[in-house]
C-alpha positions in Angstrom: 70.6 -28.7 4.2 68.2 -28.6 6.9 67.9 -30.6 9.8 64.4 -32.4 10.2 64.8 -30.5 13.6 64.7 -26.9 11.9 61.7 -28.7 9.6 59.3 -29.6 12.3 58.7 -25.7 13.8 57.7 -25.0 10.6 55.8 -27.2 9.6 53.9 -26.7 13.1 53.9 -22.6 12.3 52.2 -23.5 8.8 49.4 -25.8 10.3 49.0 -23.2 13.2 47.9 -20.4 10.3 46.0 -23.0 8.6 43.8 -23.1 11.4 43.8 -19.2 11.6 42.4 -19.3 8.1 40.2 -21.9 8.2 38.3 -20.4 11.5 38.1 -17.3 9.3 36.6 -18.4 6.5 34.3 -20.5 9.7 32.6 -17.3 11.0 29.2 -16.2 10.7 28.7 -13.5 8.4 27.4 -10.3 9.9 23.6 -9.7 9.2 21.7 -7.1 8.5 19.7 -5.0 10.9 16.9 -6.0 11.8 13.5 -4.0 12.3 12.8 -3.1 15.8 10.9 -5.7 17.9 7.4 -4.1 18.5 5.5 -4.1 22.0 3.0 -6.4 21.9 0.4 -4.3 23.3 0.8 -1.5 20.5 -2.4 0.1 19.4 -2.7 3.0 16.8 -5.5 5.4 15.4 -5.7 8.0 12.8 -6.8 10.7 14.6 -6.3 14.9 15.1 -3.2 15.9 17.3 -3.2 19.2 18.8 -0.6 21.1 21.0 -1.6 24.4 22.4 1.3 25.1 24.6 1.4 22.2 27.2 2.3 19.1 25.1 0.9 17.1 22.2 -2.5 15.1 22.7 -4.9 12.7 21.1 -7.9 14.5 20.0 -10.1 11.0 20.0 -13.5 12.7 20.1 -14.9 16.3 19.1 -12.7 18.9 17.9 -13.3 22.3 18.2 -13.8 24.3 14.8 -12.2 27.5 15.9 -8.8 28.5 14.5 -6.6 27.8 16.6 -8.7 24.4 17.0 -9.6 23.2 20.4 -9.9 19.6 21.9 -9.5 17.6 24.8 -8.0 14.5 25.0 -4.6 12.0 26.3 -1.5 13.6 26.2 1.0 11.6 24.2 4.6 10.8 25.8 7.7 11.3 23.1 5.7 13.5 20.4 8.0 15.8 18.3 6.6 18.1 16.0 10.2 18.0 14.2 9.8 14.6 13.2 6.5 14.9 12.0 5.0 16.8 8.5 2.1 19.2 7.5 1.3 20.7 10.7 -0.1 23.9 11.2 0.7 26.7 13.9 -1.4 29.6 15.0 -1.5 32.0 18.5 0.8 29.5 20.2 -1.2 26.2 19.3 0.1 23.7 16.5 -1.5 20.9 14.7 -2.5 18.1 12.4 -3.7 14.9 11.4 -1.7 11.4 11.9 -1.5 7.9 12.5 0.2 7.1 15.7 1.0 4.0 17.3 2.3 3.4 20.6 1.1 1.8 23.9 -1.9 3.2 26.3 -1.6 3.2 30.4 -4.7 4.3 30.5 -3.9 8.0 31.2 -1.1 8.3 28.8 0.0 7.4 24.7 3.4 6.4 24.7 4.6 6.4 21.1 6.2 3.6 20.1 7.4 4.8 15.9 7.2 7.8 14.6 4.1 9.5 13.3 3.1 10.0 9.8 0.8 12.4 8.4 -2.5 11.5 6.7 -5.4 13.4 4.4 -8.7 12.8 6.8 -10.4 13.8 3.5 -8.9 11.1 1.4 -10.7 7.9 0.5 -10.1 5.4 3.7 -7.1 2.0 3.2 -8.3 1.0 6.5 -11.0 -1.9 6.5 -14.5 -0.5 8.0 -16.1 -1.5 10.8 -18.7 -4.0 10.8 -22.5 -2.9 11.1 -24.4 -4.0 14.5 -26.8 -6.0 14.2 -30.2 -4.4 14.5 -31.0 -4.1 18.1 -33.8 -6.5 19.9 -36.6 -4.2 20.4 -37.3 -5.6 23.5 -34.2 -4.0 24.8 -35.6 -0.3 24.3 -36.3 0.2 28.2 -32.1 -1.8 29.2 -31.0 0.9 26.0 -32.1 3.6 27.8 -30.7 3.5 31.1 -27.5 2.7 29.8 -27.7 6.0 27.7 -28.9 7.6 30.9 -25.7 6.1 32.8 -23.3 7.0 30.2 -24.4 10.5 30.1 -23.4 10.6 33.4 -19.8 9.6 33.2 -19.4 11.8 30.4 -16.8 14.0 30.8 -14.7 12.1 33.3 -11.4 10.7 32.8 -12.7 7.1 32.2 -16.2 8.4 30.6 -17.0 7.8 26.8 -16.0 10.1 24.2 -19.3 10.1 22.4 -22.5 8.7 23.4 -26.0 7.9 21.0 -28.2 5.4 20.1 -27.6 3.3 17.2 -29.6 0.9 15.7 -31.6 0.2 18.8 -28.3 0.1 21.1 -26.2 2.2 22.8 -23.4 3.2 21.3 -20.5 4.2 23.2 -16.9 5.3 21.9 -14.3 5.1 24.3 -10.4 5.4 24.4 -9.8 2.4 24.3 -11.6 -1.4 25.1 -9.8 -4.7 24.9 -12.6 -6.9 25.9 -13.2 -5.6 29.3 -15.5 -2.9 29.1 -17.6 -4.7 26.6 -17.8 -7.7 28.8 -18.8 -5.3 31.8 -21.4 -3.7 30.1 -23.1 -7.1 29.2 -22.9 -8.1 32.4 -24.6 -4.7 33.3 -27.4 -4.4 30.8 -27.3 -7.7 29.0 -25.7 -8.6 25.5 -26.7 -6.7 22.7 -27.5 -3.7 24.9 -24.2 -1.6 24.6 -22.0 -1.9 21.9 -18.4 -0.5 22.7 -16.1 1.3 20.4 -12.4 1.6 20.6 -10.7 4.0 19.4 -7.2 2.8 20.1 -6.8 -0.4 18.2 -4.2 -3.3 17.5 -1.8 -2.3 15.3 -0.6 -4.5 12.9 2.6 -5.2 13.2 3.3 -3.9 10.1 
């Protein structure tokens, strides 16, 4: 027979791997991975990508119907032609069409997931963008000297892509606008003068 001396360390052992196995079944399950966090400053654009040699770029304005193509535009930081679909090579250039999304110093597209390929020729998902309002006729003489100053910029670094008048405004495509060069140009010419057109925009999230 045992001596309620011997009894005691067990009965302390026992409750000790009680508490082992209750703090087991205690912990937190592990989750599942979550998707990556997204910069809040993403944009993206369905646009023409080319590469002839010196690195991928965004082909935001005119493209150049020769074969290889030709364009000018932002070079994009992190672009990889082997995780991407459907492009086409020819003398040393290679190509395509693609949604990117990723982040804009304003020299440079950071890509921020990995591209996918789209049909420019398919029927558009994306939800158009909305008519101007007819402009004030009034404005014809403030129209045209914002034209006039546009032209001029054309071509630089921070210039518009494209340039026209539309529906009695100016209508100016740039990279991209948040706000700011909208709000400058009302302040230059007055609202409803120049109407500015991004063609990096907020991604979704998604």
């Amino acid at each position: 027979m045992r001596s309620p001396a011997a009894v005691a360390p067990l009965i302390v052992a026992v409750a000790l791997l009680g508490g082992c196995a209750a703090g087991s079944a205690d912990t937190a399950p592990i989750s599942a991975p979550t998707a990556p966090e997204r910069p809040a400053d993403e944009l993206t654009a369905r646009t023409f990508v080319l590469d002839s040699g010196q690195g991928a770029e965004l082909c935001l304005g005119g493209v150049g119907q020769s074969l290889p193509p030709t364009c000018g535009g932002p070079p994009i930081e992190g672009w990889d032609w082997a995780d991407v679909d459907d492009e086409e090579s020819q003398s040393g250039s290679t190509w395509g069409d693609y949604e990117v999304f990723g982040t804009w110093d304003g020299t440079t597209f950071t890509l921020t997931r990995t591209p996918e390929s789209y049909d420019p020729r398919a029927p558009s998902t994306e939800a158009p963008l909305p008519e101007p309002t007819p402009g004030d006729p009034g404005n014809a003489e403030a129209v045209a000297r914002a034209i006039e100053d546009y032209a001029r910029q054309m071509g630089t670094p921070d210039g518009p892509l494209s340039l026209g008048e539309y529906r009695g405004r100016a209508s100016v495509q740039v990279i991209h606008d948040d706000g700011t060069r909208q709000a400058e140009a009302d302040a230059e010419y007055g609202e409803g003068v120049v109407e500015v057109w991004s063609s990096l925009r907020p991604a979704d999230g998604g």
